[in-house]
C-alpha positions, 0 to 999 in steps of 0.5 A, a space after each residue: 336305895 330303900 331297904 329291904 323290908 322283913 318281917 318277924 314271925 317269933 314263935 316256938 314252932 315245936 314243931 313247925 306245921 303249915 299253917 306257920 308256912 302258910 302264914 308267912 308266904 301269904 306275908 310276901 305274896 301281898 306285898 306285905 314284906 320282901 321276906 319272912 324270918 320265922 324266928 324259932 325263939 328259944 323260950 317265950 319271956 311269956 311261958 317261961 314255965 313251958 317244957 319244950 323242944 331242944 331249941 336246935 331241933 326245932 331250928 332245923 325242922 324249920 329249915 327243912 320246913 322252908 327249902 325252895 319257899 321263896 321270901 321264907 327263911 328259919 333264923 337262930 338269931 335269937 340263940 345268941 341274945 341274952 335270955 329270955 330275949 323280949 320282942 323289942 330287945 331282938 328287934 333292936 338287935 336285929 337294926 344293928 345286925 342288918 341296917 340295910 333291912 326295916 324290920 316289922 313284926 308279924 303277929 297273931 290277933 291273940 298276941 294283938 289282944 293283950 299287946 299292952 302287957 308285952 315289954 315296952 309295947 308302946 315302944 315297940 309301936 312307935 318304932 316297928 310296923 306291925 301286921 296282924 293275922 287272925 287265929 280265930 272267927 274275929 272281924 279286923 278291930 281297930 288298928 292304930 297307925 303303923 299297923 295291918 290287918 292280914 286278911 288271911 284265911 284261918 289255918 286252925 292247925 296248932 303244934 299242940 295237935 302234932 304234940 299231942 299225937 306224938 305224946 299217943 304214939 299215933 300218926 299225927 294227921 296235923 298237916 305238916 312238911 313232908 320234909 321233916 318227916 325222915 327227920 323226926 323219924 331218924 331223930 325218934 323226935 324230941 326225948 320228951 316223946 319217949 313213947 312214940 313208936 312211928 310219928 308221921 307227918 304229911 304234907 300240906 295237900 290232902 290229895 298227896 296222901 299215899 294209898 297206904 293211907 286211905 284210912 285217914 281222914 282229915 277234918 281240919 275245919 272241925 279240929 279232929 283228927 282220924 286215923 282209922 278208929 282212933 281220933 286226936 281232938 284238940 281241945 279249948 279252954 281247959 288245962 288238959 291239951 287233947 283228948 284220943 279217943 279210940 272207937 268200935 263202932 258206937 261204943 268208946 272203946 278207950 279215952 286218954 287225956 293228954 295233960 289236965 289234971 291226971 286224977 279226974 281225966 284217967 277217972 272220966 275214961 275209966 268210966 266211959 269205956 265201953 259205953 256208948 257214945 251217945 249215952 257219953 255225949 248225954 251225961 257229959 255234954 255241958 258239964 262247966 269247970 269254974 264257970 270256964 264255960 266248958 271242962 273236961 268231960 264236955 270237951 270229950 262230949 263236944 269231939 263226941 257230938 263232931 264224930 257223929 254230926 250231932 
């Protein structure tokens, strides 16, 4: 009898969104693995240094996150193993838990891009098969043996857009189970949010938004997120996470960063409140931090340039 073939999908899931469910389901409908785990880590060896969520909530949000998915299931298996538990330390965990399954391992391409600085990587290759989705615009690069390349469309939803909503105490617009909704509202979420004041998560359609919610729009393949005049713009390459920016009209009529270095970003919003936006975009635009290619200040010019369609 052959064995029934799981694929691990490890992360944090701080919160679980539906590019995560996406991913997994699109895993079991090509016949890829007879089941997805999505194993909610408590701390990635890698990130050691990384504040998050109490590791039981998160499991209990992707709970709820995959009821009535078929072939999708949450799992804690990792809570029981010594910590930090590396990739092949669970792997080989789980061959001794569950010998009637072959498990493989389901990756980003940016976790494929520096595989060879993971523990014991070479053995975790010679052991597990290995598929591999894209996170960004990247073709399939060459793939040793034993592992694949899922040609699966590009979700770019991250935790960090619904964590950096939460952290503005606005309704996050990142798509998410409707499911976890009530359960974050009633939990107030995590105690690292203790400014929010209404959190709202919704589910995975555009068209399942509420009337009450027409203001919202969702711009996903831009990365921005509106919730009338007030807009979360996820940010790339530098050590701030996200920026809200508030609107009245053409002018900025608030700027907060959320992370970076709090001195230079609260200077950069003091400053451009109340000016216009494309007076912002002009001075900002192209500014470079340690040869990064990008900063702060552009950033903002870039969610700026998105808003306008410049």
């Amino acid at each position: 009898m052959s064995k029934q073939r799981v694929a691990v999908f490890g992360g944090s899931f701080d919160p679980i969104h539906n590019g995560h469910l996406a991913l997994a389901g699109e895993v079991v409908s090509r016949g890829l693995a007879d089941e997805v785990w999505l194993m909610v880590t408590p701390q990635n060896p890698h990130k050691q240094d990384k504040i998050l969520s109490d590791e039981r909530l998160r499991f209990q949000m992707a709970q709820l996150a995959v009821e009535g998915m078929d072939g999708v299931k949450a799992c804690d298996f990792e809570f029981s193993l010594p910590r930090p538990s590396y990739t092949l330390t669970t792997l080989t965990a789980l061959d001794e838990a569950f010998p009637d399954k072959e498990f493989c391992l389901l990756i980003g391409a940016d976790n494929w891009g520096k595989f060879d600085r993971w523990y014991k990587g070479d053995e975790i290759l010679s052991r597990y098969g290995i598929i591999v989705y894209p996170r960004g615009c990247e073709d399939e690069p060459p793939l040793p043996s034993g592992v694949r390349w899922l040609p699966a469309k590009l979700y770019d939803i991250r935790s960090t857009m619904v964590r950096a909503a939460v952290a503005a105490a606005i309704k996050p617009a990142a798509p998410a189970p409707i499911t976890i909704t009530s359960y974050i509202v009633t939990l107030n979420f995590p105690q690292m949010y203790k400014n929010v004041v209404r959190f709202v998560l919704f589910c995975e359609r555009i068209e399942s938004i509420t009337s009450n919610l027409v203001s919202l729009s969702i711009i996903l393949s831009e990365r921005i997120l509106v919730m009338s005049q007030k807009i979360v713009y996820p940010t790339s390459g530098v050590c701030s996470q996200a920026i809200v920016i508030e609107l009245d009209g053409e002018v900025i009529k608030s700027v907060e960063f959320i992370g970076g270095c709090q001195g230079n970003t609260k200077g950069v919003a003091a400053l451009v409140a109340g000016m216009k936006v494309d007076e912002v975009i002009a001075r900002l635009k192209g500014i470079d931090c340690g040869r990064k290619g990008t900063s702060c200040p552009d950033q903002l010019a870039r969610a700026l340039c998105k808003l306008t369609n410049q």
